[in-house]
N, C-alpha and C positions, 0 to 999 in steps of 0.2 A: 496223506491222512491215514490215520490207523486208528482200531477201536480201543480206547484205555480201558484198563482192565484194576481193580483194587481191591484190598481188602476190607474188612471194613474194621477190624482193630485186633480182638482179641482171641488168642492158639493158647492151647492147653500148655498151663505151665512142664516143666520137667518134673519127674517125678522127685529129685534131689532137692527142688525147689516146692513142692506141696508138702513134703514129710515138714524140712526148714521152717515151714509157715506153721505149721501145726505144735514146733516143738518152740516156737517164738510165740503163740499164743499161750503158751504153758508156762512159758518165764525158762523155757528151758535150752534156750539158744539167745546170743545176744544180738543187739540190731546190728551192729557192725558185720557180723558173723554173715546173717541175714542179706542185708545192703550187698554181700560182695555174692551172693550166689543169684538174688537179683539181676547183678550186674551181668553175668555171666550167662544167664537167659536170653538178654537183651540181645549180648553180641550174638549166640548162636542162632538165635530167631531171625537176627538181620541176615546170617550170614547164609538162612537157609533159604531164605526169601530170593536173595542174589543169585545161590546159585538156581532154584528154580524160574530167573531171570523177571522177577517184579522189575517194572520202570520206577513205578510208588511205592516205599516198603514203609512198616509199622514196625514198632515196638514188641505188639502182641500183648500189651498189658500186662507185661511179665512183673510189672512191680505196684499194681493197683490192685489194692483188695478187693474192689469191683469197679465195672464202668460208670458205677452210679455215688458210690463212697466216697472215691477218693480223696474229695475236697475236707470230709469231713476227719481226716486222721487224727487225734489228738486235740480236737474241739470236744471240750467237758462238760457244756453246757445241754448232753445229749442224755434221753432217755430210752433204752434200745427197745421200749413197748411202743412202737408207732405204727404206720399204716402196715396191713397183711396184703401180700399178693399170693393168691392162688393160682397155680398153677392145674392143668388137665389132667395129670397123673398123681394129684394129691399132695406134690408136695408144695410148700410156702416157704415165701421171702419176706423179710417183715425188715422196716427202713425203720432208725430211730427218729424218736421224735425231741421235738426243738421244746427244751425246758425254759430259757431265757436269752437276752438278747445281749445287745447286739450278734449277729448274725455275721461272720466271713470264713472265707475260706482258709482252711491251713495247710493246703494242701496245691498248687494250682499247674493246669496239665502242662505248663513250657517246662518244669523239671524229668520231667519224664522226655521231652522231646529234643532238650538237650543233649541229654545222657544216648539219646540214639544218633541224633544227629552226628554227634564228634565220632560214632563205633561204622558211619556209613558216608559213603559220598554220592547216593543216589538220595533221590527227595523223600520226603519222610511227612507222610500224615499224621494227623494227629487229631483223635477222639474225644472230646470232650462230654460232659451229665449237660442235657438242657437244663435252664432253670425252671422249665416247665415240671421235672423232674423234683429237685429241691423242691420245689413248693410245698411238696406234699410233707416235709418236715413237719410246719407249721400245726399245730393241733386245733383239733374243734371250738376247744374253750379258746381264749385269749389269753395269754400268756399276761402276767401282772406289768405293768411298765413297758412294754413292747410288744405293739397292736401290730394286727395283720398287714396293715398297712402300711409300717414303721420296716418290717420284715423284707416286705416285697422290694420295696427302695434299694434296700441293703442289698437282696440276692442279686436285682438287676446290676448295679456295680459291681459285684464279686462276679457276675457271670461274664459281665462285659471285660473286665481285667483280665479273666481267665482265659477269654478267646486273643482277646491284645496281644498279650504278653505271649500267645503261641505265634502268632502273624509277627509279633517284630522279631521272633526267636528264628525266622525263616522256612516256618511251615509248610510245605506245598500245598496241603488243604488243611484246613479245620472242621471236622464233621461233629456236628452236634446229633447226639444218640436221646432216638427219641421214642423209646420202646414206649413210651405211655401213654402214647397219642392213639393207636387202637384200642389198649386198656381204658383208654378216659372214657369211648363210646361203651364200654362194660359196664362202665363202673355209674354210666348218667346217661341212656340212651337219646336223650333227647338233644346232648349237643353241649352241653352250657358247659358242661367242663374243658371238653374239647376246644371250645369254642377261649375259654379264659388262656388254656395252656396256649393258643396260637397268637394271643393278644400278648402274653407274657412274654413269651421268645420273638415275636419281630420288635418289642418294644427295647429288646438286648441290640438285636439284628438292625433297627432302623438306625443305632449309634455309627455304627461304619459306612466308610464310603461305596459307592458303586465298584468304586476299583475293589476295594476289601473283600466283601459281599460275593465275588466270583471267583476266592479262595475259601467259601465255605460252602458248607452242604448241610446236609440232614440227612439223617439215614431213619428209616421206622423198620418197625418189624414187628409179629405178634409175641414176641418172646422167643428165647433161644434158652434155655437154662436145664441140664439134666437133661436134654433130651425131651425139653416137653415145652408147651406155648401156653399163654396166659388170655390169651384172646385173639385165636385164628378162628374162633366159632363168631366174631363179627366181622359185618360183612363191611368189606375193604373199599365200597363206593362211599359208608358214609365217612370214612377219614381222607379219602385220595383228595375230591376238591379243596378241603381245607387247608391240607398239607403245602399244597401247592400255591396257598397264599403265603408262606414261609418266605422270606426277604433273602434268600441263599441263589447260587449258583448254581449248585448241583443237589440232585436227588437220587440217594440209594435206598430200594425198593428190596423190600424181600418177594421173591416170587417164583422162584425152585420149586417152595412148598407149598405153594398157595394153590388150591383144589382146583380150580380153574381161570387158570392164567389168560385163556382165550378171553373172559370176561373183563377181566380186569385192565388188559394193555387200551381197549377204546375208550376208557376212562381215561386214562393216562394221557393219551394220544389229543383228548379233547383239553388236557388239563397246559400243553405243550404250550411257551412263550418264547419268544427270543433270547438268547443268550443264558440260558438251561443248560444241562445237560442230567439225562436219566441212565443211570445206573442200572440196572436189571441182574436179579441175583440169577445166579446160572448154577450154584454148589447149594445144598441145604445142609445145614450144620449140625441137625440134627438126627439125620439118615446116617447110617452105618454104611450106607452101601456110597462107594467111590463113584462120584459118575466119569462117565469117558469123555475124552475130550469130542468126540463127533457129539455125544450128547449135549452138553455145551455149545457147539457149534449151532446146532440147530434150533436151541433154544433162543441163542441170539438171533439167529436168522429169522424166526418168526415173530421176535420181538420188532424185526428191522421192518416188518409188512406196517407197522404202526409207528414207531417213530425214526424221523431220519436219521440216516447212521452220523451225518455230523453232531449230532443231540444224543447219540448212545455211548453208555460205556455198557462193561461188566461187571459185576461183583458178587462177592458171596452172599446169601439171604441174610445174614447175622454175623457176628463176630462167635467164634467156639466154646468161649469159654467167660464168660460178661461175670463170671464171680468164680473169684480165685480159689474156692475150693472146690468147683464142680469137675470133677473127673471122670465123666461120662462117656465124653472123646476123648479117643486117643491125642498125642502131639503128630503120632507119625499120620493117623485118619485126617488131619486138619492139613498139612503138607501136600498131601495126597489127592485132597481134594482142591487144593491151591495149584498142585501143579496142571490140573484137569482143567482148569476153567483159564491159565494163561494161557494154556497149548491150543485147548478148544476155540479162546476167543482169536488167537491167531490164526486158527482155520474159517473161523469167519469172515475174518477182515479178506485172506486171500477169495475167499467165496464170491464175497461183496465184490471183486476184484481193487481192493485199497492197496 
């Protein structure tokens, strides 16, 4: 037995590959053009993952405009004044909104995990937008001819396909990214949103089997984006119970950055079932400073005083880069702090003596 250690999706694209995306937004590059410097992210990403010896490699999102978009590429029925996310440092994300219906995806993540799968022959995770996330498309008023509830139907199929179609593509995990499950306590202290978003995704999640269900997870986090979070100023006991009614196998936790981790893992610990496993971020993606592999090591280790090491992995707090223009981290800082947290969680595992 040994502690698994992963990413959790997305590293700063190349800089060849952010100009390309800028000069493709302009009309001033063609997608073909585009598609092959894409491609060419993909393979060096995997290939950097390998040599700093991942078991689990990613993509890295080298060809998703964001963690939360992608399904939407080239769906017209979009208006790009929808909901604003506020970030600590001032700046916003703002998601378009849904002008009419029907509702699907044009976009769905087993393209992106083919395109790695065939560049690698270690196993290959794969990130998916909860639908809990979509939802928030939907606008206040109702839409003429396609009700809220005409909508939700819709996304629960297009989310359900999307996880499908990664598990028979031969996924090793499917993690569903669920940065809005501590925003939702922001955004409605009282629960009710939170409370919907967690009815929405197990009601995706209850479609597969129990064998299925133990190749997917869920990853939360208060935000990663520019170097800044959207809601680490709530507090992380009232999402952790909820979370953990999520119908998944595995759980990735941000918690590097999280102010007092001491507080947080007896929650976790209390939240513990059978045939789980928690993830614990050991890298913060949003520091500059690399941490050391003993630093990692230790952080697992105190995470081990609370849950059993057959029930832990590692991983980073967030994914680097969750929208393809933010260039805040470095590719080489994201690597760097990748290779910290395999090395560190390997000095664990011998710690533990595994």
């Amino acid at each position: 037995m040994t502690i698994p250690t992963e990413s959790i999706g997305s590293i700063p694209r190349p800089r060849e590959l952010q100009e390309a995306l800028a000069a493709h937004a302009e009309g001033r590059l063609a997608e073909a053009e585009l598609r092959t410097l894409q491609e060419k992210a993909v393979a060096e990403t995997l290939a950097r993952l390998e040599e700093l010896g991942c078991v689990v490699v990613v993509d890295g999102d080298q060809a998703k405009p964001s963690t939360i978009t992608y399904p939407l590429d080239g769906l017209t029925s979009l208006d790009p004044k929808g909901m604003v996310i506020s970030f600590a440092d001032g700046h916003t994300r703002q998601l378009p909104r849904l002008t009419a219906g029907p509702f699907s995806y044009q976009v769905r993540a087993e393209t992106y995990l083919r395109e790695a799968s065939r560049r690698t022959a270690r196993p290959v995770k794969q990130s998916v937008v909860a639908p809990s996330a979509l939802s928030l498309l939907y606008p206040s008023e109702p839409i003429d001819g396609y009700s809220r509830e005409a909508f939700l139907r819709d996304l629960v199929d297009e989310a359900e396909a999307d996880i499908r179609g990664c598990l028979d593509a031969g996924a090793h995990c499917v993690q569903l990214d669920f940065t809005e499950g501590r925003l939702a306590l922001k955004l409605d202290p009282s629960g009710g949103v939170l409370d919907d978003f967690i009815a929405l995704n197990n009601e995706v999640l209850g479609r597969f089997s129990e064998a299925e269900r133990a190749r997917l997870g869920v990853h939360t986090d208060p935000g990663a984006d520019m170097d800044s979070t959207h809601s680490l100023d709530v507090d992380y006991a009232g999402l952790l119970p909820k979370l953990f009614q999520l119908k998944v196998g595995s759980f990735y936790l941000q918690l590097a950055g999280e102010p007092d981790p001491e507080r947080v893992l007896p929650i976790v610990a209390d939240q513990l079932r059978p045939g789980i496993r928690v993830f614990v971020g050991v890298t913060d993606p949003i520091s500059a400073t690399v941490e050391t592999p003993e630093e990692v090591r230790d952080r697992i280790l105190f995470a081990a005083r609370y849950i059993p090491v057959e029930q832990l992995g590692s991983c980073d707090d967030a994914g680097f880069s969750p929208w393809a223009d933010d260039t805040s981290t470095s590719r080489d800082l994201a690597f760097a702090k990748i290779e910290a947290r395999v090395r560190g969680t390997a000095l664990a595992a011998a710690a533990l003596g595994l």
